[in-house]
Structures are given as C-alpha cells and as structure tokens.
N, C-alpha and C positions, 0 to 999 in steps of 0.2 A: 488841653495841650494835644495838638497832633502831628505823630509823628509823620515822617514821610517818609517814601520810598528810598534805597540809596542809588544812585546815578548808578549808572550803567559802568563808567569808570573804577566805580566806586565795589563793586560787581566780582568785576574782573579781577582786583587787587584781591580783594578778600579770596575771590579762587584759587588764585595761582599760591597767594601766599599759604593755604588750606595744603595745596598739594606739596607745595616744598615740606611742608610740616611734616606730613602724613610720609611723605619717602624718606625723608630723616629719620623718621620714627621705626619704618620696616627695615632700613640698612641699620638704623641700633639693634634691631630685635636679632637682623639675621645677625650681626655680627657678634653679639652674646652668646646667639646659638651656636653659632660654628667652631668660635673660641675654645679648646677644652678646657675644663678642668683641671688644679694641680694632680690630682691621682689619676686622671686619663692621661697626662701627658706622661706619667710614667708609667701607665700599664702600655700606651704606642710603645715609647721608647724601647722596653725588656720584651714586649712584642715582638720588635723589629730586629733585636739583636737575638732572638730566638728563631726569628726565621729568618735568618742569615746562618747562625750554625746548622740550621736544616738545613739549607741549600747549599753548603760546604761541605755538609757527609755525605762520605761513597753513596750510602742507600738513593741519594738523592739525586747522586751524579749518571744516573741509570738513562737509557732512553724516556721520552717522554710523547704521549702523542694528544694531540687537542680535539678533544672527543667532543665537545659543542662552544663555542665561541668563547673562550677566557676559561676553561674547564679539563685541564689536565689530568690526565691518567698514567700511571706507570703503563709502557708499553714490553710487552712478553716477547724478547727475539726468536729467532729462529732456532737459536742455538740449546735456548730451555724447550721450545717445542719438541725440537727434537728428543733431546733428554726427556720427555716426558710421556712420547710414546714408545723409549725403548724402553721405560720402566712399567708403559702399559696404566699411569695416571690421566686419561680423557676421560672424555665424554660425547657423545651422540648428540645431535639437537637439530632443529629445524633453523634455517636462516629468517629475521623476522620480515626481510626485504624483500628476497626473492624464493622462500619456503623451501629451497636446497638441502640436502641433509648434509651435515658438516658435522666436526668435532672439533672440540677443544681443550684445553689443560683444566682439568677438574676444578681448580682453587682459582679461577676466572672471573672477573664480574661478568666481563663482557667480550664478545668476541669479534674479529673483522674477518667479513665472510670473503672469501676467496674469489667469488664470483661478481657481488656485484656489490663487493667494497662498502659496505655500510655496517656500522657498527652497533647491535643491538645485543640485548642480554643473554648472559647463557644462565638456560633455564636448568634448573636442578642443581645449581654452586650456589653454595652459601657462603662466598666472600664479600667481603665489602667491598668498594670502590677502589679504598684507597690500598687493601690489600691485596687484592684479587687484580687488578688494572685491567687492560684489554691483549688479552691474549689474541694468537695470528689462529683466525680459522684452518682447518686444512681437510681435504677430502681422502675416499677410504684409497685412492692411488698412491696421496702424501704415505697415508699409513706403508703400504706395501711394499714404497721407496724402502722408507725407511728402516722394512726387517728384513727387506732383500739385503741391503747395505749391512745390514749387523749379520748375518747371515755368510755373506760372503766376507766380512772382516775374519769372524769365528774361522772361516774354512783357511781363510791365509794365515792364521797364526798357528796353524798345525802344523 
C-alpha cells in the first residue's frame, strides 16, 4: 500500500486550520492567565479601598513631585525648609549633577538642587523614600536670608 503525497490544497487547509488551533489555544492560555483568582480579586479589591483611604488622608493630601516617570515622592516646601534651618536641622552635601555644595533638611532622601534642578540623593540621611521625599536644595545665601530675617523679626519684637 502506498501512501501519497496530500495536494497542495490539501497543504494549505491542514496549515491554516494548525494555526487557528494553535491562537485558540494561546488566547485560552492568556486568558486563564489574566483572569484572577477568587482570593486575588479580593485582595485587588481591600487593595484598592486601602489605597483610596490613603489618598483621602491629609498625610497624603501634601505636595507631591514625580521624581522619575510614574514615581512619586513627598515634596518638602519651602515653608518646612525654612523651619528647618531656623531650627539649624541640615545638612551639607555635594550636588550629584553639577558638584555645587548645597544643603538640605537632614530627614531627606533626596534633594533638588538649586542650581541645575536635578534631583539626586542626599548623602549622610538615613530616610527612606517614602519618609524622607525630596526636599528643596538651598545655598549658604538661602541659609543667611534666613537668620538675617530671624534676626531682625527678634530685634522688632523688642
């Protein structure tokens, strides 16, 4: 008995039908996979209602600034800057962009330098990220402002 060849028609059918099979088969996989599970849809869910009461508390309602593409950091106004070098809480450090000597709020991750605006670590803080955010660089003029300004508040309230 022998067999023969299958036609060229014959070919083509059996491919295409090969390939419908086979995408059938990857859109069942993925969609298995993408599906969650009954205890992931309720860990998303108490997820999601957890981080909504995050972003509903004050703590949360703070300035914010986007430190690299989708990467949020508390941002440190001007207003704790200040409060923080009339309580003499800095720190010294070098700029990592342009090597400037700046200061910043001791409990900082990170800092944006005054000069050429680029936000890199402040070395010697032991914060974290999400505690510490990016405080406002400032130079030793900032500093001066602001004990001339205490300085002369002290001498108007006498």
């Amino acid at each position: 008995m022998r067999l023969h060849p299958p036609s060229p028609q014959m070919t083509d059918r059996l491919l295409l039908m090969d390939r419908r099979e086979r995408s059938q088969a990857e859109t069942a996989k993925l969609t298995a996979c993408q599906q969650p599970q009954r205890g992931e849809r309720r860990q998303r869910r108490r997820r999601s209602s957890i981080e909504q009461q995050q972003f509903s508390s004050p703590r949360h309602n703070q300035q914010q600034i986007e430190a690299s593409p989708g990467f949020w950091l508390r941002l440190r106004g001007s207003a704790e800057t200040k409060e923080c070098i009339r309580n003499d809480f800095f720190l010294p450090t070098l700029c990592s962009g342009c090597r400037e000597e700046i200061f910043g709020i001791q409990d900082a991750a990170y800092l944006l330098c005054p000069h050429c605006r680029i936000i890199g670590p402040l070395w010697g803080s032991n914060a974290t990220e999400e505690e510490g955010g990016v405080g406002l660089g400032f130079t030793l003029q900032d500093i001066e402002s602001v004990q001339f300004e205490m300085i002369s508040n002290d001498n108007g309230d006498r």
